[in-house]
DRENBAMI-928116 format. One record per residue (C-alpha): residue in one letter; x, y, z. Coordinates in pm, 1 decimal. Example, Ala and Ser with C-alpha at 12.3 -4.5 7.8 and 13.67 -1.06 7.14 Angstrom:
<rs>
+--------+----------+----------+----------+
! residu !       px !       py !       pz !
+--------+----------+----------+----------+
!      A !   1230.0 !   -450.0 !    780.0 !
!      S !   1367.0 !   -106.0 !    714.0 !
+--------+----------+----------+----------+
</rs>
This chain:
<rs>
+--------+----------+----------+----------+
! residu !       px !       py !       pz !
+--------+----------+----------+----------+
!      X !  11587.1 !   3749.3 ! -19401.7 !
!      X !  11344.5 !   4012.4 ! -19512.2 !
!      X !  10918.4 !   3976.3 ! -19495.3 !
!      X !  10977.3 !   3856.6 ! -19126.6 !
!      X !  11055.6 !   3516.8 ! -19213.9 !
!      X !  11326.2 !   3321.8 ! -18990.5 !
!      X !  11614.4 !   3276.0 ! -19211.2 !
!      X !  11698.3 !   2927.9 ! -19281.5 !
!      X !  12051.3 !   2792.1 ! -19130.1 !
!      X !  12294.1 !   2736.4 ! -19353.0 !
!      X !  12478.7 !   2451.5 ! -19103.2 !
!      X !  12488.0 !   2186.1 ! -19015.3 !
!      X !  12178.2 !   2077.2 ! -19209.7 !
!      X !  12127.6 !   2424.3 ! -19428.9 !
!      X !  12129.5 !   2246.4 ! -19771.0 !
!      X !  11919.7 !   2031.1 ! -19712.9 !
!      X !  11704.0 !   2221.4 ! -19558.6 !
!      X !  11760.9 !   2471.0 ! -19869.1 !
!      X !  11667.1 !   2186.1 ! -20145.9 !
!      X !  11366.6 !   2085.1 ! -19902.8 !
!      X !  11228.1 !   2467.9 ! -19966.5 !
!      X !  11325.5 !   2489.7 ! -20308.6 !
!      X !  11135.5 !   2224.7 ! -20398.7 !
!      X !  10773.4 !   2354.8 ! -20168.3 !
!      X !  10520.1 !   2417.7 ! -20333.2 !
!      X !  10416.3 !   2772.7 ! -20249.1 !
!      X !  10664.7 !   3053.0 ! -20424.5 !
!      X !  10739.1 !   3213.8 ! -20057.8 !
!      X !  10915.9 !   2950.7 ! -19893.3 !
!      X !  11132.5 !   2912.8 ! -20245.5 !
!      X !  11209.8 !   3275.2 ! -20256.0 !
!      X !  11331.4 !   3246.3 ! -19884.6 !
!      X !  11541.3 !   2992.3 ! -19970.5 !
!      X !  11676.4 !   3161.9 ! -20252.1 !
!      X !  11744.8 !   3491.1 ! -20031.5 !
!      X !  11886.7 !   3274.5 ! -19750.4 !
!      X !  12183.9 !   3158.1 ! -20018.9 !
!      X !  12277.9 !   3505.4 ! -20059.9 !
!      X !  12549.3 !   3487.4 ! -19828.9 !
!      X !  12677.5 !   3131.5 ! -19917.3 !
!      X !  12972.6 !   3122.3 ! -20172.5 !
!      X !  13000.8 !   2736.3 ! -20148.2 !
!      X !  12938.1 !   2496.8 ! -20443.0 !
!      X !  12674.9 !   2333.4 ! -20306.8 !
!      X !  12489.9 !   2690.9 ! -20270.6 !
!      X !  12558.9 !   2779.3 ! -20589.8 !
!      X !  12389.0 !   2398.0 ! -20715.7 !
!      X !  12135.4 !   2489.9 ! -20517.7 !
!      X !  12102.4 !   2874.8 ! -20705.1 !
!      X !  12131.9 !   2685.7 ! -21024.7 !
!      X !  11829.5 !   2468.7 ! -20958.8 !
!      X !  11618.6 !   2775.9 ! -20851.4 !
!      X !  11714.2 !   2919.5 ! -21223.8 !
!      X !  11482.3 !   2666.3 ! -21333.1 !
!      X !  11181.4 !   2740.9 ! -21098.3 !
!      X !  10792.8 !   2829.6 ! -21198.8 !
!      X !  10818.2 !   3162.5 ! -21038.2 !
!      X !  10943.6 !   3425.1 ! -21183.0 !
!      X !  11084.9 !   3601.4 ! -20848.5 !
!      X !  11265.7 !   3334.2 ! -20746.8 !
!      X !  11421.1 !   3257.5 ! -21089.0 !
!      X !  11511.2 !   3614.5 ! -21105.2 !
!      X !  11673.4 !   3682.9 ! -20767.3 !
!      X !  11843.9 !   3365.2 ! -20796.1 !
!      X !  12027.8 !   3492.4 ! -21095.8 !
!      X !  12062.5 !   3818.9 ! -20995.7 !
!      X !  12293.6 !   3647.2 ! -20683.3 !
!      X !  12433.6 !   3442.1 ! -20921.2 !
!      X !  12534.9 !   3729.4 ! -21226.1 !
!      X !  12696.9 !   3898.6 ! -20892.5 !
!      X !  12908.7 !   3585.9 ! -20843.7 !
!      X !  13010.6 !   3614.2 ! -21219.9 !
!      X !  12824.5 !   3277.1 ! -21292.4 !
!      X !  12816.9 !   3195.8 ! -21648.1 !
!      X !  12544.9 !   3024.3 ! -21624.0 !
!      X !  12331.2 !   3335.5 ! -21482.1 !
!      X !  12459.8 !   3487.5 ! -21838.4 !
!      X !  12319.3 !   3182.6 ! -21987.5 !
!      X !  11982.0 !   3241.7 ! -21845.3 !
!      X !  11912.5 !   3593.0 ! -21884.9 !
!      X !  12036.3 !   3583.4 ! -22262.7 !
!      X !  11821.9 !   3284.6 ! -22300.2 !
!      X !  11500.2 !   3499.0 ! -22125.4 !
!      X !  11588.1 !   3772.9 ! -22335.7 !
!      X !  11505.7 !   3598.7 ! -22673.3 !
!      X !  11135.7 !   3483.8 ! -22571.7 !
!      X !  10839.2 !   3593.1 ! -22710.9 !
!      X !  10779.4 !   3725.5 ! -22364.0 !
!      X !  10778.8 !   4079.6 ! -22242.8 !
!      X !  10782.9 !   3986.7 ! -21896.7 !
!      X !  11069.4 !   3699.7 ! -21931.1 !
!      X !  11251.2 !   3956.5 ! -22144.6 !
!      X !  11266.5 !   4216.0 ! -21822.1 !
!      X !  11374.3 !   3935.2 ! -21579.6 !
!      X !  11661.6 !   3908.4 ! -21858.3 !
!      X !  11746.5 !   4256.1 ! -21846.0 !
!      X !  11725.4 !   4257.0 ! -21466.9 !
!      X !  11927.7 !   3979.8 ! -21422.1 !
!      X !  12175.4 !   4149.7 ! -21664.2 !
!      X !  12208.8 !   4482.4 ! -21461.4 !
!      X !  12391.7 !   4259.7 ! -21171.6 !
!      X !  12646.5 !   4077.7 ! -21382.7 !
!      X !  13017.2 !   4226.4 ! -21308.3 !
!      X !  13054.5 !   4296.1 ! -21707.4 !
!      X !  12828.7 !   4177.6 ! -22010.5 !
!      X !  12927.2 !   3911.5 ! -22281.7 !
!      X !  12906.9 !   3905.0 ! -22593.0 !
!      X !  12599.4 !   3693.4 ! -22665.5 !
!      X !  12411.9 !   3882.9 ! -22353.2 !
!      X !  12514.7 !   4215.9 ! -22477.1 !
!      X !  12384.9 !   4139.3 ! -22854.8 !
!      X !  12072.0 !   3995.7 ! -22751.8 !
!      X !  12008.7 !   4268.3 ! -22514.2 !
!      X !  12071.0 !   4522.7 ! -22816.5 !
!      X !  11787.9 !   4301.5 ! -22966.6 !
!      X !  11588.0 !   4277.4 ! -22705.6 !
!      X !  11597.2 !   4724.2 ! -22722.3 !
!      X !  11458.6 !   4706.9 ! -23067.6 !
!      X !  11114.4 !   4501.1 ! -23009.6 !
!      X !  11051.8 !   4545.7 ! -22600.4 !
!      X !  10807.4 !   4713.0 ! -22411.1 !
!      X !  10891.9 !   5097.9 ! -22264.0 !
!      X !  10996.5 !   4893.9 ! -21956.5 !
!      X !  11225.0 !   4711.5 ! -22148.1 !
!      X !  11394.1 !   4977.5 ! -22322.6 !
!      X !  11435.3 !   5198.8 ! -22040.8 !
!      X !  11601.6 !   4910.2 ! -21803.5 !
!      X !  11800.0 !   4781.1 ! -22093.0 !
!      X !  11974.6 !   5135.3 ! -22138.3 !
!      X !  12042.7 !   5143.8 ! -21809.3 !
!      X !  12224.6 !   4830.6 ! -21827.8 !
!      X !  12413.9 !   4908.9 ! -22098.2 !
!      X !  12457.5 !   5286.4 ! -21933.8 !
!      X !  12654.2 !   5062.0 ! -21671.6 !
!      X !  12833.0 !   4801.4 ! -21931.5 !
!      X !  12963.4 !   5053.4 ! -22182.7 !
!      X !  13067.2 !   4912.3 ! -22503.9 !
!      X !  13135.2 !   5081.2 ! -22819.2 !
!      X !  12996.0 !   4800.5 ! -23010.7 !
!      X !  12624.9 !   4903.4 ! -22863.5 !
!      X !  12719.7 !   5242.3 ! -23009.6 !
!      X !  12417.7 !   5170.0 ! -23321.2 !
!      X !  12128.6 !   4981.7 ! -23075.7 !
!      X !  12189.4 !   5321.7 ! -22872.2 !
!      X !  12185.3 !   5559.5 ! -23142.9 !
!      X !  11864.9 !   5395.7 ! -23298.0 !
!      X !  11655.4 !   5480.8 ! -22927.1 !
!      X !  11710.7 !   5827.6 ! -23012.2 !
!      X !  11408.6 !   5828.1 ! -23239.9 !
!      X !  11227.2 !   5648.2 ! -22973.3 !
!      X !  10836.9 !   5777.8 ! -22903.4 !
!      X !  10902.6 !   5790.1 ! -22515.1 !
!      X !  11080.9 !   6115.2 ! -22440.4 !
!      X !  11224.4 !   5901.7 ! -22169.5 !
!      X !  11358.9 !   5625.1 ! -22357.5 !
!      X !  11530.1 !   5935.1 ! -22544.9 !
!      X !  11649.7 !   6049.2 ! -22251.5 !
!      X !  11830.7 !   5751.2 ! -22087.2 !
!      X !  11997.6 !   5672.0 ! -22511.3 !
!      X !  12156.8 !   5995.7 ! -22464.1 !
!      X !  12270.0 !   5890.6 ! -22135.3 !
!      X !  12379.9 !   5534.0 ! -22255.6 !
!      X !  12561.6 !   5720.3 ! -22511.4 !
!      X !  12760.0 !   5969.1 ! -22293.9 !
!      X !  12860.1 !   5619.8 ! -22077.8 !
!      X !  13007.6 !   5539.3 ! -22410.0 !
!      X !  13254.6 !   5832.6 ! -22448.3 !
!      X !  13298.3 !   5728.6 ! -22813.0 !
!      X !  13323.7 !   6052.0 ! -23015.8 !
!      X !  13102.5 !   5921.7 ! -23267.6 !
!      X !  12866.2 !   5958.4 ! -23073.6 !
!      X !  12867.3 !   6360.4 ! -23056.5 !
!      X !  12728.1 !   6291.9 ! -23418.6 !
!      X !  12390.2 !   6159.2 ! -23304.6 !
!      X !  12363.3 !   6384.5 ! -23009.3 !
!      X !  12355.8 !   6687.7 ! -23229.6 !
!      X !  12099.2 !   6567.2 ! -23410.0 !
!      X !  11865.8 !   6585.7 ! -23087.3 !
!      X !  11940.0 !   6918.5 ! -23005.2 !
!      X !  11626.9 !   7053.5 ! -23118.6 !
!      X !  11387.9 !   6761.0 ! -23027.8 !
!      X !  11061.6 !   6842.6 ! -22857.8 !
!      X !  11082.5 !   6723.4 ! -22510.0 !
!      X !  11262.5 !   6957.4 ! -22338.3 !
!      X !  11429.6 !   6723.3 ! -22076.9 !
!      X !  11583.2 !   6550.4 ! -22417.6 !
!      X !  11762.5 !   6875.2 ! -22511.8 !
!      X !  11869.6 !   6935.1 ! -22158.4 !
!      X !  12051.0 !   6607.8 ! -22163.7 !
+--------+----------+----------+----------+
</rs>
């Protein structure tokens, strides 16, 4: 179960057990109860996931839609696109986060992630392009294309990456515009 906690049972009594610890009011017994669902595919587990979407801590409302964008929950979508428009930088990372474990990207998560690249924190960029490194769309050909005047070499480094995940031929274009930028490990890419 992980920080040397007994894991709680998931029968005969494991939900309610679950919804007893979901509902304590230190974040460590809520987190273990979040972790101990990771195995559960039932519906009442994932009820129980969807109530610890909603929780005060961060950690536990992260890993309980990270579990739940791995199921291919809608409602994990819902969440980390929602988290992703706040006015936030660290509810815009649990977004992003929560985004790099979802079996394929959306629409509406995929746009407001491509938002969320244009106004977050180096943090934010750089997990965001990972995301979209592993979601490859053509339609974030542009959000990509704009990090490659980024100030963080880095953040230059991982576009360029994003946009080879692509394999659009456009993007050739904008990578031969970078050829002679200053950070070396940009060129190199």
């Amino acid at each position: 179960a992980g920080f040397g906690a007994t894991p709680l049972r998931p029968w005969p009594d494991g939900d309610a057990d679950v919804a007893r610890a979901l509902v304590a009011r230190d974040e460590g017994p809520r987190l273990r109860a979040v972790r101990g669902l990771a195995g559960e595919h039932t519906p009442s587990a994932k009820a129980l996931l969807l109530t610890a979407l909603r929780d005060r801590d961060a950690g536990v409302r992260l890993t309980a839609a990270r579990l739940l964008a791995r199921r291919g929950a809608r409602e994990a979508m819902a969440a980390a696109t929602s988290w992703l428009g706040t006015g936030s930088a660290s509810e815009r990372l649990l977004g992003v986060l929560a985004l790099r474990d979802a079996a394929e990207l959306g629409d509406d998560a995929r746009r407001a992630l491509e938002r969320t690249l244009r106004n977050g924190d180096v943090t934010t960029r750089l997990a965001g392009l990972e995301v979209l490194a592993d979601h490859p769309a053509a339609s974030s050909l542009g959000a990509i294309v704009a990090l490659l005047d980024d100030e963080i070499a880095e953040v230059r480094v991982r576009a360029m990456r994003a946009l080879a995940a692509l394999r659009d031929p456009r993007a050739s274009l904008a990578v031969a515009g970078r050829l002679g930028d200053q950070d070396l490990g940009v060129r190199v890419e």
